[in-house]
N, C-alpha and C positions, 0 to 999 in steps of 0.2 A: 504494500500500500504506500502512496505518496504520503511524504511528511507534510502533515497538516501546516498548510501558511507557505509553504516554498512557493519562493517570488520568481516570476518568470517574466523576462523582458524580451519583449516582439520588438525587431529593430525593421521597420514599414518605411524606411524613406524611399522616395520616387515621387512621380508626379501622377496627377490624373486619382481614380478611383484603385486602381487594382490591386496594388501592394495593401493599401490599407484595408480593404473591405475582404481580401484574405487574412489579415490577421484578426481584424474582427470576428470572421468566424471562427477561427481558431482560440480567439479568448473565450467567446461564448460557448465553446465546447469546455472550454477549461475550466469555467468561472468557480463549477461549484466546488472544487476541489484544489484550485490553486490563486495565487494572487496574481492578476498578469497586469500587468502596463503594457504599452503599444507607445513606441518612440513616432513619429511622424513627420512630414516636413508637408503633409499634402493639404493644398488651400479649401480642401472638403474636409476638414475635420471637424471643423465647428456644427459643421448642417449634420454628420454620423453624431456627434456628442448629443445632439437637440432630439433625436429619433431613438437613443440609449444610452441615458445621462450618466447610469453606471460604471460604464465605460472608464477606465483609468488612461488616459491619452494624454503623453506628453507631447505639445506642438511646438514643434521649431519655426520661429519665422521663413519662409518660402523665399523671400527676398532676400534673406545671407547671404553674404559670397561664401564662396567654396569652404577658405580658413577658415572662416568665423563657425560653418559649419561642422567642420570636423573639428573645432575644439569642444564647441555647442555634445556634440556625439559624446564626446568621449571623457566629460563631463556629466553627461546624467548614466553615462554606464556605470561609471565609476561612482556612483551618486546613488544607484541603484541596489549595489550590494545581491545584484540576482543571481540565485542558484542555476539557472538555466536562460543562456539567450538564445534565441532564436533570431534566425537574419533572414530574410525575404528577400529573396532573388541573387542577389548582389554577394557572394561570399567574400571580399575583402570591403564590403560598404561602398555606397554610391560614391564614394569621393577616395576612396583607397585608405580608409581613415582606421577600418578593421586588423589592418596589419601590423601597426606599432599595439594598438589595444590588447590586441590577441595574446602578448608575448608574455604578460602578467597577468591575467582574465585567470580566476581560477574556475569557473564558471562553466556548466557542459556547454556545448557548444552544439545546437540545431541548425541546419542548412532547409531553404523550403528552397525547393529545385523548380521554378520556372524555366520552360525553353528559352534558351539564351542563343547569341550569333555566336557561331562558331571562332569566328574574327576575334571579338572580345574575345575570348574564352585564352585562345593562343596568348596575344597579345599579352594579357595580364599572367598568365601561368597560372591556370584558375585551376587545371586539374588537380596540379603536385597541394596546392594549397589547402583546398577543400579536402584531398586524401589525411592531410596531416594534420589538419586543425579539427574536423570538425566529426562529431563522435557519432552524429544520423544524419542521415541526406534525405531528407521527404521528398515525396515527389505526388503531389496532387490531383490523378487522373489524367497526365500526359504521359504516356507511358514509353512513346517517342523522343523524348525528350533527355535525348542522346550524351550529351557532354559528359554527368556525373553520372548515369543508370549504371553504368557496369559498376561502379564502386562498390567496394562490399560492406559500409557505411550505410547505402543505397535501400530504401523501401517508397514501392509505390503504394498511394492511397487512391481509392475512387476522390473526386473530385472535391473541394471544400463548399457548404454551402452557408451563405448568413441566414438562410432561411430555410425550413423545410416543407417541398411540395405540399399541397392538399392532398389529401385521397383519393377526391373522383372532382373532375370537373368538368363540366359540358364545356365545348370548344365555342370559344366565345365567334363574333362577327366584328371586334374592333384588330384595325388596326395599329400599333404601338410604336411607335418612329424614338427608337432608344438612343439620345444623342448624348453618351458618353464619351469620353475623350480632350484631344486641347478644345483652345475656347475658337481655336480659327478653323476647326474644322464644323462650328454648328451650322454654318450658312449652307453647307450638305447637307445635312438633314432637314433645316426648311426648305430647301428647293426640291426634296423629297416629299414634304406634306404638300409646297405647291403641285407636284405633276400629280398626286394623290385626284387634290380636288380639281381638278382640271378633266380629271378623267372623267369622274362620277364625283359633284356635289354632294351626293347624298350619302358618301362613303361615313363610315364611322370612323375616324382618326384621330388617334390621341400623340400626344409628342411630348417625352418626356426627358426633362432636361433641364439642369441647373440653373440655366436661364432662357429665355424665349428664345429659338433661333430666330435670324432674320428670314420674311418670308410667311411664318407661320401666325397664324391668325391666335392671338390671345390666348382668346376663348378656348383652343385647344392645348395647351402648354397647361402642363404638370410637372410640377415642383418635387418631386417624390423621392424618398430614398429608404430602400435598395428598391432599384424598379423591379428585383424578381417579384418583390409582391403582386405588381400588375400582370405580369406573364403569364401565370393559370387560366385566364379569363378572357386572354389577347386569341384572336386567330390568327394573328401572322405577326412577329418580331422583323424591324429591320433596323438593324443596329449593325457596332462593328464585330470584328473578327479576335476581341480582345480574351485574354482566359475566363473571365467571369461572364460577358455575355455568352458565351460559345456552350460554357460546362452549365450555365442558371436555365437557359431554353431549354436544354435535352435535358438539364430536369422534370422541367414542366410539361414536357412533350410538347412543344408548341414549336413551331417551322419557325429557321432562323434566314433571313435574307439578310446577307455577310457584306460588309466592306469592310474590306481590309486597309487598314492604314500602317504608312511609316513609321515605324518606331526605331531607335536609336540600338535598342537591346533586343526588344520581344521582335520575335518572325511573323507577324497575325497573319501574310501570305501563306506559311506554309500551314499555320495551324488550321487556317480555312481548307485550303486544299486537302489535308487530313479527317478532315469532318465532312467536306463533300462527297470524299470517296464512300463515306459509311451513309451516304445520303443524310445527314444531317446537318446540312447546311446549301442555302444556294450561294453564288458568289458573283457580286453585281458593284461594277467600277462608276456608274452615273445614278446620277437620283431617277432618269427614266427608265433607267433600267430596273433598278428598286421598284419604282410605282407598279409597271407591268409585272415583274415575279410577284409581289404583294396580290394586288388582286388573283392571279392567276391562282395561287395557293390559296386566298380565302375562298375559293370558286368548288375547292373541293371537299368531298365530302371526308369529316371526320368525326367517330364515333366517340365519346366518351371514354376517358383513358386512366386506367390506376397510375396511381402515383408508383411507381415501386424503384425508390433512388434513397440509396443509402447512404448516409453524409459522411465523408471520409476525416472530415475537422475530428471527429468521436475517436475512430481511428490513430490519429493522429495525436491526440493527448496519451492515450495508450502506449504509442510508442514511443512518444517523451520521457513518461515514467521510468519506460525499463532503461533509460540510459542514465537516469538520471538518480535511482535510488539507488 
């Protein structure tokens, strides 16, 4: 059994939702049995505090520069006093800042294994590092997710979720326009609600997203966080190719229309292409191209679907423990 009170520190910096809304789940598996904090630097922290005020999240200002940051790190590590950290994506830290930490950290050491660029990987000598620093390598439902898998550190989990499916849900008729991501790519997904209502006015479209894209009429923009909530009820997602929208949809069983975007680290191209081949995902580069798969997919018929998705965050505490008692 875990020692009652051992303090666990999620180290979540990146930008955007992803890093964080996986540790969040991974605290909320953990919460009743350990004490966890969630380090951050992401400017969605305050709206995830506001939806689960329990939440122990320390926020780094987003606007630091680099230094200010990695003294910022490795100062509340050290500040922390945690029996087990855990690091999100990044095994020497977004800024290389994990590697002087590392050398007096007496602290187990968890790796969460996101698909990484190969590039990166070489470049930094991420292999030799993570074999020798760090004592489990998780790896969350991408089981492709090649660079650390062979390590014998290495366990895959089904996928992480902040929330867990309903049971049964009729397949809704709204469509969901999920505009996660930077803040320069929302004017895609309004010009997605515009070819929506262009097509058919009468469509049901909802668009949710931190703030209104340009394009999209008010009245349909929703504020909402985690949009898996909405996703049971949606008949068609068109969002990106990111790891939580790709793994939250095939929970819900509800059709994902994929844009893959740019990212510096994550491949969302390949991870799409991965999901298309199992048929669970379509994969669309213009918003009219979106709007036509959209309809086409609410067009078909679908029955009533069991939830049956096992949330791997459960997992995932599980195998913290044994490294760490």
């Amino acid at each position: 059994m875990p020692r009652r009170g051992d303090q666990w520190l999620i180290y979540a910096l990146g930008g955007g939702w992803g890093h964080l809304t996986r540790a969040v789940a991974l605290a909320r598996a953990a919460e009743s049995r350990h004490r966890v904090r969630i380090l951050t630097n992401s400017p969605y922290a305050a709206r995830i505090a506001c939806v689960i005020p329990e939440l122990n999240l320390v926020v780094l200002d987003s606007s630091l520069g680099a230094q200010a940051t990695r003294h910022r790190v490795k100062d509340e590590i050290g500040a922390a006093q945690a029996d087990c950290l855990i690091v999100d994506t990044f095994p020497r830290g977004l800024g290389g800042e994990l590697a002087a930490v590392f050398e007096t950290l007496q602290a187990a050491k968890v790796l969460v294994h996101r698909d990484l660029s190969p590039r990166y990987v070489r470049a930094a000598a991420l292999r030799e590092f993570v074999r020798t620093k760090y004592r489990l390598v998780l790896i969350p439902g991408e089981t492709e997710a090649g660079a650390f898998a062979d390590l014998p550190a290495a366990v895959v989990t089904r996928p992480w979720l902040v929330r867990d499916p309903r049971s049964m849900v009729m397949p809704g008729k709204t469509i969901l326009v999920c505009a996660s991501g930077n803040p320069e790519e929302l004017s895609w997904y309004g010009a997605v609600v515009e070819c929506l209502l262009k097509r058919d006015p009468k469509l049901d479209v909802r668009c949710v997203a931190p703030a209104c894209p340009p394009a999209c009429p008010p009245p349909l923009w929703i504020n909402h966080w985690p949009a898996m909530d909405l996703y049971s009820e949606s008949g068609v997602v068109i969002g990106s190719a990111g790891y939580n929208t790709i793994h939250e949809c095939e929970a819900c069983h509800v059709p994902l229309i994929a844009r893959p975007w740019p990212r510096l680290y994550d491949r969302q191209w390949l991870r799409a292409r991965r999901a298309a081949k199992q048929r669970r995902v379509i994969i669309v580069k213009t918003p009219s191209e979106a709007a036509e798969a959209a309809v086409r997919e609410l067009k078909r018929e679908r029955s009533p679907t069991a939830r049956e998705f096992h949330n791997g965050a459960r997992d995932a505490v599980a195998l913290i423990e044994q490294v760490t008692n």
